[in-house]
N, CA, C and O atoms as CSV, one atom per row, in Angstrom:
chain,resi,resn,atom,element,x,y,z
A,1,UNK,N,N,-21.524,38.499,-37.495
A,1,UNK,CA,C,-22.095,38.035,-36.252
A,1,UNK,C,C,-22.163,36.512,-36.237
A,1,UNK,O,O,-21.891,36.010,-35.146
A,2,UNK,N,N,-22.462,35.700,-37.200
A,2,UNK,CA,C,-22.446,34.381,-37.370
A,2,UNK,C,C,-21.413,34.161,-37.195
A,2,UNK,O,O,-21.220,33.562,-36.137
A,3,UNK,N,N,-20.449,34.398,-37.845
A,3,UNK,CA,C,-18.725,34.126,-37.917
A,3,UNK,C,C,-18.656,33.694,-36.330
A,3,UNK,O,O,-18.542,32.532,-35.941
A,4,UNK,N,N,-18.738,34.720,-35.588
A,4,UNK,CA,C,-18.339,34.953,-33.991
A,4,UNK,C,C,-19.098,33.535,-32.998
A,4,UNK,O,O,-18.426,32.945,-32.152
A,5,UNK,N,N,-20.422,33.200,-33.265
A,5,UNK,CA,C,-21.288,32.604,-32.810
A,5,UNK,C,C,-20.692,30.868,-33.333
A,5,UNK,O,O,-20.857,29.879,-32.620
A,6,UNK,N,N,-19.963,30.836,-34.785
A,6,UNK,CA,C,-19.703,29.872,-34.782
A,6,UNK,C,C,-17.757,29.427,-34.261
A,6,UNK,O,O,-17.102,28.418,-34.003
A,7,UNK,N,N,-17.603,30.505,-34.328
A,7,UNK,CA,C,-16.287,30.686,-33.117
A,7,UNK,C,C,-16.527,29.905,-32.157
A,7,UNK,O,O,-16.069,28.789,-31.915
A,8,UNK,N,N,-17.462,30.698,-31.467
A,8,UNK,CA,C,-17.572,30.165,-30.098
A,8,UNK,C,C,-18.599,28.801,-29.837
A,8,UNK,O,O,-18.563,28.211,-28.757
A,9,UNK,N,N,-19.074,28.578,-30.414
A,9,UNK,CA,C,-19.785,27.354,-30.677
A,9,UNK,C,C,-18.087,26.231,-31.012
A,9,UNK,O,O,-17.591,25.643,-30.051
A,10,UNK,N,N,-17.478,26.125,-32.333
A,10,UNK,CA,C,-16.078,25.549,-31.822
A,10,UNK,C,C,-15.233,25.437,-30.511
A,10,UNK,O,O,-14.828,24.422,-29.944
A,11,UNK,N,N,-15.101,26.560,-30.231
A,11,UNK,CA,C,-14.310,26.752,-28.734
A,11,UNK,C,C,-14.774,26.354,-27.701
A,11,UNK,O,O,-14.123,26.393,-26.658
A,12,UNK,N,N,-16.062,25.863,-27.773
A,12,UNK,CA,C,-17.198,25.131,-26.611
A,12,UNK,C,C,-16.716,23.881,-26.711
A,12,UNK,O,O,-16.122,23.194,-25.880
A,13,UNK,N,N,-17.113,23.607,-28.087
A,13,UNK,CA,C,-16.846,22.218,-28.767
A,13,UNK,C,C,-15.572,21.288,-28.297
A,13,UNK,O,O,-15.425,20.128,-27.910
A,14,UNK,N,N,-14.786,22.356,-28.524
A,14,UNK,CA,C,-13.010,21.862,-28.198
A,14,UNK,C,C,-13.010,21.774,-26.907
A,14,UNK,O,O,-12.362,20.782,-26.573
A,15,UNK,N,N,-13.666,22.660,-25.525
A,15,UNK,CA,C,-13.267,22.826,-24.969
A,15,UNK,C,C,-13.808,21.400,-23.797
A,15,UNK,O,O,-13.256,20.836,-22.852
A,16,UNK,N,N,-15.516,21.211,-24.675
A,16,UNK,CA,C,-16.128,19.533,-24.123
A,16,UNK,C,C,-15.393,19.092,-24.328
A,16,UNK,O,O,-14.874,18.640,-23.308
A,17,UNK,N,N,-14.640,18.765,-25.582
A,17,UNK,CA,C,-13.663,17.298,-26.012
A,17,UNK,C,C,-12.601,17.022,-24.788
A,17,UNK,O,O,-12.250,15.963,-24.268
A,18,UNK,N,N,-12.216,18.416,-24.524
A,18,UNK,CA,C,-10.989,18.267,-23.225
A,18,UNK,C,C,-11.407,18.010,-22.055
A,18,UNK,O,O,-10.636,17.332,-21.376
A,19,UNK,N,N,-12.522,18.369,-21.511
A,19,UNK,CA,C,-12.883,17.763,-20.634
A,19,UNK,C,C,-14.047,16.408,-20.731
A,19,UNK,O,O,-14.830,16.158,-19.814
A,20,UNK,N,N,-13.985,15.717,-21.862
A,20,UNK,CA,C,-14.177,14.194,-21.540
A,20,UNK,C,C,-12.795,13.706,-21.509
A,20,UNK,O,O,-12.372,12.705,-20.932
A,21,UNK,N,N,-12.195,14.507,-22.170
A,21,UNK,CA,C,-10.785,13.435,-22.091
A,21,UNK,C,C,-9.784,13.686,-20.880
A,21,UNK,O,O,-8.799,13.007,-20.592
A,22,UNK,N,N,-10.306,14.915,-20.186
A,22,UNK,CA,C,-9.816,15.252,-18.674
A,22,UNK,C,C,-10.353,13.984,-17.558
A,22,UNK,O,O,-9.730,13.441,-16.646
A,23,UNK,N,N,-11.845,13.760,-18.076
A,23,UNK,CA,C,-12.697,13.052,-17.194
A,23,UNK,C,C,-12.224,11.824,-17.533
A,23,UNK,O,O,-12.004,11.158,-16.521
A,24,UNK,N,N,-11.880,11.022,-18.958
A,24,UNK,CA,C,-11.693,9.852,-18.656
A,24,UNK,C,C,-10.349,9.765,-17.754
A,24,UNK,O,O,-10.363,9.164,-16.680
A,25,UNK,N,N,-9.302,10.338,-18.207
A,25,UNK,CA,C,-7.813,10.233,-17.075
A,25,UNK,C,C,-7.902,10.342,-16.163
A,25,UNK,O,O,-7.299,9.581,-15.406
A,26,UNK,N,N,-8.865,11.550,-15.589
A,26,UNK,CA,C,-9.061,11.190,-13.733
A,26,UNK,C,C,-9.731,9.547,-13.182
A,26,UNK,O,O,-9.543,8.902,-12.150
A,27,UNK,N,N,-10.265,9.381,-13.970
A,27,UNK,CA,C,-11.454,8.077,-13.793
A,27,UNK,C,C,-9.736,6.952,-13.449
A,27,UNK,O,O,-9.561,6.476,-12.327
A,28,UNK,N,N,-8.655,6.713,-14.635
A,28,UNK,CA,C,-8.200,6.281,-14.563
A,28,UNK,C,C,-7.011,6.316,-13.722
A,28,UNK,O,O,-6.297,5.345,-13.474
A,29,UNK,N,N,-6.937,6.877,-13.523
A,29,UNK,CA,C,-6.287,7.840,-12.115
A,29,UNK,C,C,-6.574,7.059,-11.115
A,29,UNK,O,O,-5.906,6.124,-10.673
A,30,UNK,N,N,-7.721,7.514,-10.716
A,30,UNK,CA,C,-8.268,7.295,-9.656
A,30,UNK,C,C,-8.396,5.857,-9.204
A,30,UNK,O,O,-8.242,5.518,-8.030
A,31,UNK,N,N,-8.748,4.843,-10.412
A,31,UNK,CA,C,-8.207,3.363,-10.756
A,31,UNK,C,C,-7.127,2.738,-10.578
A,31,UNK,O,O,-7.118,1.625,-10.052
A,32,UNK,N,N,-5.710,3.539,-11.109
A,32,UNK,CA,C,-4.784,3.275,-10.819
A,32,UNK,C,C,-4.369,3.240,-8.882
A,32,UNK,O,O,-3.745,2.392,-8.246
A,33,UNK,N,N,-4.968,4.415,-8.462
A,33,UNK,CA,C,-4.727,4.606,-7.241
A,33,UNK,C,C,-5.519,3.611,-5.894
A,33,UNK,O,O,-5.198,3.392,-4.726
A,34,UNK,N,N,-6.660,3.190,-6.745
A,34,UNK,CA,C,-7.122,1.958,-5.670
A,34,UNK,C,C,-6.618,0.870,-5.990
A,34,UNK,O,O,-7.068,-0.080,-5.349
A,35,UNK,N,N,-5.741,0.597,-6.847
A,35,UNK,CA,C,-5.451,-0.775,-7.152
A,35,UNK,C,C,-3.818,-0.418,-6.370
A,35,UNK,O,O,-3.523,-1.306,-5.570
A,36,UNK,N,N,-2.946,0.507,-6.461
A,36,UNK,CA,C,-2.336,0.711,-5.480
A,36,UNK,C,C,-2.201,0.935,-3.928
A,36,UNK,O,O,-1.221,0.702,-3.221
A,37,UNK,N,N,-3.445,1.452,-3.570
A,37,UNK,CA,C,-3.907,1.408,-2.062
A,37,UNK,C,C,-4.159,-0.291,-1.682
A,37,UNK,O,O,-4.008,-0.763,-0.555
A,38,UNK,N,N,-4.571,-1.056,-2.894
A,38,UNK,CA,C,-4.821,-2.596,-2.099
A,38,UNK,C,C,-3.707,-3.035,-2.069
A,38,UNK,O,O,-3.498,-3.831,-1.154
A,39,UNK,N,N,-2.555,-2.731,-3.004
A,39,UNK,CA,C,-1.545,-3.407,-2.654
A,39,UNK,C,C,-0.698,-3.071,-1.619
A,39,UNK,O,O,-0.104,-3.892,-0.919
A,40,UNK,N,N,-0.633,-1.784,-1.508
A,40,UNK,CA,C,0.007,-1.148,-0.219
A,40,UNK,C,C,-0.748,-2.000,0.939
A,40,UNK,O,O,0.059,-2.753,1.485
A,41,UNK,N,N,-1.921,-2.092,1.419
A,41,UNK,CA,C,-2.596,-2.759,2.425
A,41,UNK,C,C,-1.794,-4.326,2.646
A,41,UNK,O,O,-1.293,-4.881,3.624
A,42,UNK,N,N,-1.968,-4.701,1.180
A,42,UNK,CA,C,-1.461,-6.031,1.581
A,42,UNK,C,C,0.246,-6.283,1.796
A,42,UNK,O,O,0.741,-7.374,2.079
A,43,UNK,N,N,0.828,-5.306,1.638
A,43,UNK,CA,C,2.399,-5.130,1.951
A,43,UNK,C,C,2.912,-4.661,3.142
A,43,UNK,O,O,4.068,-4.808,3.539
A,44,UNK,N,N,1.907,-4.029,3.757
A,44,UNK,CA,C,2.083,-2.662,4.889
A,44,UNK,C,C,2.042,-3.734,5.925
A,44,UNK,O,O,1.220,-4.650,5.935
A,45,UNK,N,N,3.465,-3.457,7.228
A,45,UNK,CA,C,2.786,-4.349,8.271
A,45,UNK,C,C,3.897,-2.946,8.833
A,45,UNK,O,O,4.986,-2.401,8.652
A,46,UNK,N,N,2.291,-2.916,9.837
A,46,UNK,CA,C,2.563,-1.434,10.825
A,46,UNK,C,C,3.585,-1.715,11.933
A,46,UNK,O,O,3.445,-2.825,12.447
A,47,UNK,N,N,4.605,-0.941,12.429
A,47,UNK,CA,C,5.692,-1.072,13.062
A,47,UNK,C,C,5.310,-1.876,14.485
A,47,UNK,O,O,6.113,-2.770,14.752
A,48,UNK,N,N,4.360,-1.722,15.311
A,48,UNK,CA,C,3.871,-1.932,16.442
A,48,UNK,C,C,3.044,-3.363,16.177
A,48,UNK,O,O,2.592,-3.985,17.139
A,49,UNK,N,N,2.928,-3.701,15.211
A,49,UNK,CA,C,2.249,-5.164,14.747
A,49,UNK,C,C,4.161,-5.895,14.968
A,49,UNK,O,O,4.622,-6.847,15.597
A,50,UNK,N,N,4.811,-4.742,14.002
A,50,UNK,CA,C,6.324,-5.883,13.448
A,50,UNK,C,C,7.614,-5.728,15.229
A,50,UNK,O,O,8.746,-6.200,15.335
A,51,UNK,N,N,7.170,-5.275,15.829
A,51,UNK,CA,C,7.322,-4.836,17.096
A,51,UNK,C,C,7.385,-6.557,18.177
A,51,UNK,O,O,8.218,-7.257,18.753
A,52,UNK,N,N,5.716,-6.511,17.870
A,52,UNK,CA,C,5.116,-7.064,18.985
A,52,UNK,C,C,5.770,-8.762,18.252
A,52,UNK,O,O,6.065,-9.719,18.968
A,53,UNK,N,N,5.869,-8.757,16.705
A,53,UNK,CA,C,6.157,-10.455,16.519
A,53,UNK,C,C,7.443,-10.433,17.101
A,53,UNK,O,O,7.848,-11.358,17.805
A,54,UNK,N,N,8.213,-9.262,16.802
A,54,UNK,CA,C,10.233,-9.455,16.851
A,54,UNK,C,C,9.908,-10.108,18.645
A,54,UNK,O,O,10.258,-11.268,18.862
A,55,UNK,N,N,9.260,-9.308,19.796
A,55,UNK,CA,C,9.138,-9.598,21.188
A,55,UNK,C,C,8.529,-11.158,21.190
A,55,UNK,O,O,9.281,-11.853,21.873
A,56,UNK,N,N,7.516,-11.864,20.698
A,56,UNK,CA,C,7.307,-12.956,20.769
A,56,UNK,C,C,8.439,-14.081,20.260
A,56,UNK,O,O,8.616,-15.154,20.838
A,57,UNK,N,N,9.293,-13.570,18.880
A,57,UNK,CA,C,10.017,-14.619,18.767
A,57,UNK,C,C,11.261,-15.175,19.670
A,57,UNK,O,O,11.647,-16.298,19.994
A,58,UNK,N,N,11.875,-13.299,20.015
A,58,UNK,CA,C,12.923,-13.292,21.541
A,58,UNK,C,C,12.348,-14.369,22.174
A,58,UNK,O,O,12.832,-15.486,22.355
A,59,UNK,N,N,11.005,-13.831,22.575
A,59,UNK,CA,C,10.969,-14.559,24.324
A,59,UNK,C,C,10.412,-16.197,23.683
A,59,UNK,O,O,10.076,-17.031,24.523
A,60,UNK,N,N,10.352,-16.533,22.316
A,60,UNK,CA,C,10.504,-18.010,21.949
A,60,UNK,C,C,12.015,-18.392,22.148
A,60,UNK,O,O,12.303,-19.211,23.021
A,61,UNK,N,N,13.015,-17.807,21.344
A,61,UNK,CA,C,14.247,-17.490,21.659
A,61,UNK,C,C,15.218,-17.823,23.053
A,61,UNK,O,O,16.333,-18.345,23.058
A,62,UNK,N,N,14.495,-17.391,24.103
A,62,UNK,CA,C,14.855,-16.972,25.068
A,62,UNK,C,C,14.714,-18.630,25.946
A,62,UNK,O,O,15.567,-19.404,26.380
A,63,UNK,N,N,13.476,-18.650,25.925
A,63,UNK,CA,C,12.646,-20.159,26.747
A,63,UNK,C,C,13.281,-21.591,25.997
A,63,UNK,O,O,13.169,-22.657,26.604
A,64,UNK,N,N,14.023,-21.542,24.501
A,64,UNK,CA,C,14.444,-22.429,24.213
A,64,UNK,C,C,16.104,-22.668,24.916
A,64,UNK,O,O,16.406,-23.763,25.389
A,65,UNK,N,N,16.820,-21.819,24.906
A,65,UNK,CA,C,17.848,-21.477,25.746
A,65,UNK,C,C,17.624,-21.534,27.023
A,65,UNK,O,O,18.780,-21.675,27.423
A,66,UNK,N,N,17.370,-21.531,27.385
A,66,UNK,CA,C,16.700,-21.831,28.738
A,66,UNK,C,C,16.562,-23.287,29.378
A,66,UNK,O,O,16.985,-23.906,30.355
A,67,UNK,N,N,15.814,-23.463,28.388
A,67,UNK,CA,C,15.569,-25.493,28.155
A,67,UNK,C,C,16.837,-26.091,27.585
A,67,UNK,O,O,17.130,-27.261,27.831
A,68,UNK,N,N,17.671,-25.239,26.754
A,68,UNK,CA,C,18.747,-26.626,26.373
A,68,UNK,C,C,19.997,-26.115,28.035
A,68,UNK,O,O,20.802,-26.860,28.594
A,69,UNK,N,N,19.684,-24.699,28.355
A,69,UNK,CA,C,20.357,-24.633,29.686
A,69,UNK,C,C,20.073,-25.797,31.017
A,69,UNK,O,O,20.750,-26.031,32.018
A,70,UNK,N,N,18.916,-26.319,30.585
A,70,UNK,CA,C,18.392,-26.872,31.727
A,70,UNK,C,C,18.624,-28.081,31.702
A,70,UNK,O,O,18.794,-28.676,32.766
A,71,UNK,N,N,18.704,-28.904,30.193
A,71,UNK,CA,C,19.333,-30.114,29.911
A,71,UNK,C,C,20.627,-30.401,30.156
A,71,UNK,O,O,21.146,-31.353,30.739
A,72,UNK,N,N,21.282,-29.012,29.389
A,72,UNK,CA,C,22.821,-29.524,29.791
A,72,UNK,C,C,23.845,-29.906,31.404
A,72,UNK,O,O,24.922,-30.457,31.633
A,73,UNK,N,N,22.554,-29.120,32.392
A,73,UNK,CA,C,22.781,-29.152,33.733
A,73,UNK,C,C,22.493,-30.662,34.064
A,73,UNK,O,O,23.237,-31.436,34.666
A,74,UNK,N,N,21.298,-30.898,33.558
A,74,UNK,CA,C,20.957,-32.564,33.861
A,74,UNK,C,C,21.682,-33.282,33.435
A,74,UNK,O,O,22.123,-34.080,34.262
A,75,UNK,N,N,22.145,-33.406,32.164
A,75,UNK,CA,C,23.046,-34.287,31.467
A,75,UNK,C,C,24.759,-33.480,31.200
A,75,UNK,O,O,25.286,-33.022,30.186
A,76,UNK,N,N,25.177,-33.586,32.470
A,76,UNK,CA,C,26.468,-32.702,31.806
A,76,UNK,C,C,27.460,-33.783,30.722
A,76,UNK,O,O,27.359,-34.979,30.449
A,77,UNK,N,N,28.371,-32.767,30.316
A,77,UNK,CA,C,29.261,-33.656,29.185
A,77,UNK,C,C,30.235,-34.333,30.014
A,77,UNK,O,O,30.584,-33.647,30.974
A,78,UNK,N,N,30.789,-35.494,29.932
A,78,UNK,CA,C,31.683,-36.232,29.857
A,78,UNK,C,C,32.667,-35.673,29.828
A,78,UNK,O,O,33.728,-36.293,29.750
């Protein structure tokens, strides 16, 4: 009967050890994964943000052409 009791007293034993060492890897896990979520944040530029700059630089684009159109009318070439 002892035999059995100290069986299972081991098999408890072993079975804590695995789960601290389950618990520390999730911990680190979970570490790994917020230090990847900040970098994703700081990399991520959402389509409708990268959208709206491509439309502002066009219509910068657009108004400069425009202006050297408007010069070359004033000053034609020779």
């Amino acid at each position: 009967m002892l035999e059995r009791f100290d069986a299972l007293h081991r098999a408890l034993a072993e079975i804590a050890a695995q789960q601290q060492k389950n618990n520390r890897e999730v911990l680190e896990l979970e570490r790994e994964f917020r230090r990847h979520q900040a970098e994703a944040e700081r990399n991520f530029v959402r389509r409708d943000d990268f959208v709206r700059h491509v439309g502002a630089l066009e219509t910068r684009i657009d108004n400069f052409a425009l202006r050297v159109e408007r010069a070359l009318e004033r000053n034609p070439a020779p």
